[in-house]
C-alpha positions as CSV (number, residue, x, y, z in Angstrom):
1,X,30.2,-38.3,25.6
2,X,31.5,-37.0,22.4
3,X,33.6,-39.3,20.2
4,X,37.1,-38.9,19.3
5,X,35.9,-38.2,15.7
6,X,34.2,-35.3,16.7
7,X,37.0,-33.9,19.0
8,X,39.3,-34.3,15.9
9,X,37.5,-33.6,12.8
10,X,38.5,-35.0,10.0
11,X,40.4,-33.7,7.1
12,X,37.7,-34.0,5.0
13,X,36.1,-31.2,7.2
14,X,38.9,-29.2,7.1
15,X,39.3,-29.0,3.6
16,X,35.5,-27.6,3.5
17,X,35.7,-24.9,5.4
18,X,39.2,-24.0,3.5
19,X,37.0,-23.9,0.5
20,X,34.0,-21.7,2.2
21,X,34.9,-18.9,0.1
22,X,33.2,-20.8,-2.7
23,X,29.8,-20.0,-1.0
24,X,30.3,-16.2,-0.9
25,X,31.6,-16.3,-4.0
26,X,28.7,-18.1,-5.5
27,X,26.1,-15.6,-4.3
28,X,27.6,-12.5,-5.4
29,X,25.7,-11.3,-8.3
30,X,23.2,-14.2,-7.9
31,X,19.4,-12.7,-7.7
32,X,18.4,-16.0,-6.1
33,X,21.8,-18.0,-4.6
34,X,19.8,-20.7,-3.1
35,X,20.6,-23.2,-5.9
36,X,24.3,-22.8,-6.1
37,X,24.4,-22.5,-2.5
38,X,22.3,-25.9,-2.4
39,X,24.7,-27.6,-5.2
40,X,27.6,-26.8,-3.4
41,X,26.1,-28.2,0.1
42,X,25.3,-31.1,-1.7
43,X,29.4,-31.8,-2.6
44,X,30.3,-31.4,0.5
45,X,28.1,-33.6,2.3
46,X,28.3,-36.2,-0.7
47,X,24.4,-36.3,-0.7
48,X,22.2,-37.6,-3.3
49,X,19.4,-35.1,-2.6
50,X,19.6,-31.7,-0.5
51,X,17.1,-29.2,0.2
52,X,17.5,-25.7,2.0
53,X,14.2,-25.0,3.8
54,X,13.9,-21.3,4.3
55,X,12.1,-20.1,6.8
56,X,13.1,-23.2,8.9
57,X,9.1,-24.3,9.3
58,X,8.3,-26.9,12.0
59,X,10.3,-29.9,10.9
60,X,12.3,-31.6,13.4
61,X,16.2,-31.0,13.3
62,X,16.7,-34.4,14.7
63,X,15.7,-37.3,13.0
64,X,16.4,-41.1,13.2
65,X,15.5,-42.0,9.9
66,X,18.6,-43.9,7.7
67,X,20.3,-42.1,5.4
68,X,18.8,-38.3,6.7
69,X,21.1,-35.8,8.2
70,X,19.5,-32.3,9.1
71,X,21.3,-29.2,10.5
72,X,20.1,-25.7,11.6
73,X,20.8,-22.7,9.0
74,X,21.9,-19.7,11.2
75,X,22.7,-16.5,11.3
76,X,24.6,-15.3,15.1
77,X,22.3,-17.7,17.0
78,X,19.1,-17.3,14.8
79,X,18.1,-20.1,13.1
80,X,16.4,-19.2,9.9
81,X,15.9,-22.4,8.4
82,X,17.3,-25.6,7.9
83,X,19.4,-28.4,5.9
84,X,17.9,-31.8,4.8
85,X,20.5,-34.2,3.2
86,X,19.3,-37.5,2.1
87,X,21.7,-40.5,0.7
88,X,21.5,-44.3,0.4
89,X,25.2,-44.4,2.7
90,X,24.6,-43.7,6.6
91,X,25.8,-40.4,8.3
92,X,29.0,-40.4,10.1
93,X,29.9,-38.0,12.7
94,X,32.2,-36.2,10.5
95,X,29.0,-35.5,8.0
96,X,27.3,-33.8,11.1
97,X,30.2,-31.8,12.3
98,X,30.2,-30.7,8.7
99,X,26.8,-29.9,8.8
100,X,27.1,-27.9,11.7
101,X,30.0,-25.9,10.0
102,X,27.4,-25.8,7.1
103,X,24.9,-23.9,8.9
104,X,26.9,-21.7,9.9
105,X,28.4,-20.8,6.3
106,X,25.3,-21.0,4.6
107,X,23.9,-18.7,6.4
108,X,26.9,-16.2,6.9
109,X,26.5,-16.3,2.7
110,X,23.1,-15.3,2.7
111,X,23.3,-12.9,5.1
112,X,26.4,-11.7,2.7
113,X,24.0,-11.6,-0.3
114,X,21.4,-10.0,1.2
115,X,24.0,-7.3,2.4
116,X,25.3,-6.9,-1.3
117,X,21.5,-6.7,-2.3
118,X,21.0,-3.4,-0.3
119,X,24.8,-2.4,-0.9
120,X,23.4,-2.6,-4.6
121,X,20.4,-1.0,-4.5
122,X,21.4,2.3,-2.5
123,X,24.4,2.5,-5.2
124,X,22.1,2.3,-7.9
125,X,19.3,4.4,-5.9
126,X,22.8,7.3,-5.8
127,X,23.4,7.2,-9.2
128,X,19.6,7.8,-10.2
129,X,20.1,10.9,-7.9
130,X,23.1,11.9,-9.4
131,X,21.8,11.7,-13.0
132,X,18.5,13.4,-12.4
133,X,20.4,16.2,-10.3
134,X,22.9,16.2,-13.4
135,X,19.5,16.5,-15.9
136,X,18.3,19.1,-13.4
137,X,20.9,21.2,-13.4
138,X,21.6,21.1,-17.1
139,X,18.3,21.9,-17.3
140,X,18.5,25.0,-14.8
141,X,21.1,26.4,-17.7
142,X,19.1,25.5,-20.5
143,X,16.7,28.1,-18.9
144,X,18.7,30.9,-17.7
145,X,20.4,31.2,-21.4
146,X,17.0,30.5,-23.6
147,X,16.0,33.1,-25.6
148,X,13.3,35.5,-24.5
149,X,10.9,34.8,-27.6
150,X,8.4,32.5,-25.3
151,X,7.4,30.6,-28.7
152,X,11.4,29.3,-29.5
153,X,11.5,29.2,-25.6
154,X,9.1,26.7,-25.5
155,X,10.2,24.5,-28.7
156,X,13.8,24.7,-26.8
157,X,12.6,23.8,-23.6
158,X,10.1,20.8,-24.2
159,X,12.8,18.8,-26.2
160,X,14.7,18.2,-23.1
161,X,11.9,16.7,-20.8
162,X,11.1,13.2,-22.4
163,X,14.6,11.9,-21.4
164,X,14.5,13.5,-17.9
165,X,11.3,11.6,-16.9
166,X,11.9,8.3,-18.8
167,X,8.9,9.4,-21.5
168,X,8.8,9.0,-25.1
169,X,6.8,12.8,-25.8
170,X,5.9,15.6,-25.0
171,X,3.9,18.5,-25.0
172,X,4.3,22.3,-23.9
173,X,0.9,24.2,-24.2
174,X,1.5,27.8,-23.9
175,X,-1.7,30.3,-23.2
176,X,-0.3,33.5,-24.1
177,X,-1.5,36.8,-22.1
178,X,-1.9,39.2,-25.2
179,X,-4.0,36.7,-27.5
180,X,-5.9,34.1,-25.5
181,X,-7.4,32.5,-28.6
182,X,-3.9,31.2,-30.2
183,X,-2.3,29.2,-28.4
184,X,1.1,28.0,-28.6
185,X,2.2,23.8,-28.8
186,X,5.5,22.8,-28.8
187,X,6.5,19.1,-29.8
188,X,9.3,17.3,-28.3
189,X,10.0,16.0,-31.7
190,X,11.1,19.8,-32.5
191,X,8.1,21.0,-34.2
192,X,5.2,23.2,-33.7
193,X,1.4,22.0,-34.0
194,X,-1.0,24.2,-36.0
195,X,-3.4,26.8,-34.0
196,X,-6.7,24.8,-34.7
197,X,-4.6,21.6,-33.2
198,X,-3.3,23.6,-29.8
199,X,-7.4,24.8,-29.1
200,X,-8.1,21.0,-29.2
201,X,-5.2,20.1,-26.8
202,X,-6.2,22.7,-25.2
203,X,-10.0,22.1,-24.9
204,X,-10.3,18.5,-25.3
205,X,-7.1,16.9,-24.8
206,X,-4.7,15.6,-21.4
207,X,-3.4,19.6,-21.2
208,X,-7.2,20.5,-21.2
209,X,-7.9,17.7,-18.3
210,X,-5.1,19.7,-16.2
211,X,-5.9,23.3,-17.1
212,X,-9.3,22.4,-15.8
213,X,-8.1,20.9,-12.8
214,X,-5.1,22.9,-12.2
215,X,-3.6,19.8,-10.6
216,X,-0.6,17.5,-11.6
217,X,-2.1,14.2,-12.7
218,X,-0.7,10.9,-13.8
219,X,-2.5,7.9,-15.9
220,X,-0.7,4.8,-14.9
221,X,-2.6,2.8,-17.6
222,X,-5.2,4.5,-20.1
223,X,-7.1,1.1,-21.3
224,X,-9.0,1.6,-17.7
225,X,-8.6,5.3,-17.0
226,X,-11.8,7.2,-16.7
227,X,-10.6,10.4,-17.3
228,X,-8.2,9.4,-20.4
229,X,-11.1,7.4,-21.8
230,X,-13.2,10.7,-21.5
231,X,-10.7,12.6,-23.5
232,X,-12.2,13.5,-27.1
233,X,-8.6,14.3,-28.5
234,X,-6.2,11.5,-28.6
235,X,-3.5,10.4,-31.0
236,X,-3.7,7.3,-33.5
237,X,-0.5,6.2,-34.9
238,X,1.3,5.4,-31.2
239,X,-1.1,4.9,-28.9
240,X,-0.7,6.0,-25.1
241,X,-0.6,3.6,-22.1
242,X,0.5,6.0,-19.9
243,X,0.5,9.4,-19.3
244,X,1.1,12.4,-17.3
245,X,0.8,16.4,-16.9
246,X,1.6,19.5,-14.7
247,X,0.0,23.1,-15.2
248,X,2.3,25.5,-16.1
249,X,1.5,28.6,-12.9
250,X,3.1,31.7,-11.9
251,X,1.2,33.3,-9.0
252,X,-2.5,33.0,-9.9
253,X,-2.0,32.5,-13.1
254,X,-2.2,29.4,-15.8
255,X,0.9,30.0,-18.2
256,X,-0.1,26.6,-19.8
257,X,0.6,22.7,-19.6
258,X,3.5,20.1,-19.5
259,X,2.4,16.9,-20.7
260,X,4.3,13.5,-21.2
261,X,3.3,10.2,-22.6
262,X,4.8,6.8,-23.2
263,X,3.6,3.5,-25.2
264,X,4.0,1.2,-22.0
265,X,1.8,1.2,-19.3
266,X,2.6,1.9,-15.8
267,X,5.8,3.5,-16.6
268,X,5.2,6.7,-14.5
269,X,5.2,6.6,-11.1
270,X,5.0,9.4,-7.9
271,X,9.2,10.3,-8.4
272,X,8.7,10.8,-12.8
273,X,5.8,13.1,-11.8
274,X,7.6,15.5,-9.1
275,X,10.1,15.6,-11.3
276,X,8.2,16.4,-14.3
277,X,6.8,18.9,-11.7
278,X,9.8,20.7,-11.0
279,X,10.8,20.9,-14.9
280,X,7.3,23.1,-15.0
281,X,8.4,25.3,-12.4
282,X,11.5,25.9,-14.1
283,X,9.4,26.3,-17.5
284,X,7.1,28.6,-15.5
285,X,9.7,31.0,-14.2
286,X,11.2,31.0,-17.6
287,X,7.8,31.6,-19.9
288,X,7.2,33.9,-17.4
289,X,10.2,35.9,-17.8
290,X,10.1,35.7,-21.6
291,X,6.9,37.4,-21.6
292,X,8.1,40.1,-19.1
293,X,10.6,40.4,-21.9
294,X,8.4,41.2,-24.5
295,X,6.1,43.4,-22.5
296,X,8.9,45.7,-21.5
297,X,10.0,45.6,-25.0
298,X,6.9,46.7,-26.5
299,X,6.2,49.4,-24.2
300,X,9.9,50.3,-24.3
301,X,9.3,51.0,-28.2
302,X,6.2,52.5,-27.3
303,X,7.1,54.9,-25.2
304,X,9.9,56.1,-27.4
305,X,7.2,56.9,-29.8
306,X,4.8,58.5,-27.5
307,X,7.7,60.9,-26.0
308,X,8.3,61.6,-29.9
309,X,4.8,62.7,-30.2
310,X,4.5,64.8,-27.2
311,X,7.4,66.6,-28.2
312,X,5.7,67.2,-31.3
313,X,2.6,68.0,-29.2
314,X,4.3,70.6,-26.6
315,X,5.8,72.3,-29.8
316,X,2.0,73.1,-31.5
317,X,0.7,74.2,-27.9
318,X,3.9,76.7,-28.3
319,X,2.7,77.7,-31.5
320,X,-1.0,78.1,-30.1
321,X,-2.3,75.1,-32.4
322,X,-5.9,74.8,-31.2
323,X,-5.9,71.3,-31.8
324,X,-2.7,70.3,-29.8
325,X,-4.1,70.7,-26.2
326,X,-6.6,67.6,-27.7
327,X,-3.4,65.9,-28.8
328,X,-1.7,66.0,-25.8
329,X,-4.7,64.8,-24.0
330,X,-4.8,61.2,-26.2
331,X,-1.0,60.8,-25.8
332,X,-2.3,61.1,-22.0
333,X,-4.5,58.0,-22.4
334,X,-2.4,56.2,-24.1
335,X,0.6,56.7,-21.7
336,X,-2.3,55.5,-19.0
337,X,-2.9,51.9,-21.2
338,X,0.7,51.3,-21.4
339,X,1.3,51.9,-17.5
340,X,-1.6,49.0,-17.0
341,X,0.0,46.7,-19.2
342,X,2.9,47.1,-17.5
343,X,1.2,46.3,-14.1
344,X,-0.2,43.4,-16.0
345,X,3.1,42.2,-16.6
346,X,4.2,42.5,-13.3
């Protein structure tokens, strides 16, 4: 038969669960609101030592021992773990109609947290997205307005992708069509390397490991990295711990290679790579562009000059030059070479 005390509560009770918004506004912003949470518990219940056992365990709930009051943490009607209060005073039966009320809060507050946890983490999971789309599309104009000259393409280009895959540097190795031998490194500090240093990149270096591959790759940590320990060409002064790069493609083709690096290890992860992905397919449409560019206007200049000779030509085969017929016939050819580099391009 309940008590009268327990029909009633007291006003001590009363003024606890007044004062419940302390709880939800202890664990807030609190990573870990167990302690707080436990503090306050302890005030209420004027205990000398309290404990929140989370997951519950096998403990008993009930307990005859002097100066021991435990109580159920739940959530709805799921107990997920439970309240041990010890003091040198005995328990009265207002104490366990506060515990009761307890429970209930306590867990109502961590359910709260947890809830502001996930509230947190899709808001900050949103902005991420909004700043790399916001990178991505300033990106997008960087390479519809570049210049056609691949080599200041390239330099204007690679300076942009450190920041948009939380790297340090980078590298843009270009393989030019028309002169295989000399290729092209950009530096995302602005400069160019020389043409010895490019054929090491190039042959021995992390562009090298993915031109041979033809694969996007990603070193989460160098010091125990087969393939980065195998590489003969590595920087010095600022060592890498991590490391990524994509191959630059267009159809069949390798255009050249993306890299980025960093001085802290396991920086990069799946996400910095498919983004460091996309930001070669951008590069690779607009390398690609720049050298359709330059094709057509090399054989636009070279044409001119060809239809200036064969008018030339057709006026000595008017004037019955012996010679012009041969003319005619090597402005012929070289009409032919021009329409093949022009398929080349294409």
């Amino acid at each position: 038969m309940p008590s009268a005390a327990s029909n009633n509560p007291s006003r001590r009770l009363h003024e606890a669960l007044v004062g419940c918004g302390a709880f939800f506004a202890a664990v807030r912003r609190q990573a870990d609101p167990l302690p707080t949470l436990r503090d306050l518990a302890a005030d209420w219940l004027h205990a000398e030592q309290l404990d929140l056992v989370i997951p519950a365990g096998t403990g008993s709930l009930h307990t005859q021992e002097s100066g021991l009051l435990c109580g159920p943490i739940l959530i709805g009607r799921r107990v997920i773990g439970r309240i041990e209060a010890r003091r040198s005073l005995p328990y009265t039966e207002d104490d366990q109609a506060l515990m009761v009320a307890l429970g209930q809060i306590i867990g109502a507050a961590l359910e709260f947290s947890a809830q502001q946890g996930q509230l947190d983490q899709h808001y900050h999971q949103s902005q991420a997205h909004t700043d790399t789309l916001d990178r991505l599309l300033g990106f997008g104009r960087l390479v519809v307005s570049a210049t056609s000259n691949p080599r200041q393409l390239a330099l204007e280009l690679v300076v942009q992708v450190p920041h948009m895959v939380t790297g340090e540097r980078a590298g843009l190795l270009l393989l030019p069509v028309n002169a295989p031998d000399s290729p092209i490194l950009a530096l995302s500090n602005g400069t160019f390397s020389s043409t010895e240093r490019a054929c090491e990149v190039r042959d021995h270096g992390l562009a090298g490991l993915v031109l041979s591959s033809g694969v996007p790759i990603i070193i989460d940590e160098t010091d125990t990295d087969a393939r980065w320990l195998a590489i003969r060409d590595r920087e010095e002064d600022a060592p890498t711990r991590c490391a990524m790069a994509v191959p630059l493609v267009w159809g069949q083709h390798l255009l050249g290679a993306l890299t980025v690096t960093t001085t802290q290890s396991r920086l990069f992860g799946t996400p910095q790579l498919n983004l460091l992905e996309l930001a070669a397919c951008h590069i690779s449409l607009a390398v690609h562009a720049a050298n359709s560019d330059a094709v057509l206007a090399q054989t636009h200049s070279t044409v001119s000059d060809l239809l200036y000779e064969l008018d030339l030509a057709m006026a000595e085969v008017r004037n019955g030059d012996p010679v012009a017929l041969s003319r005619l016939h090597a402005i012929q050819q070289r009409l032919i070479m021009q329409q093949r580099a022009i398929h080349a391009a294409m």
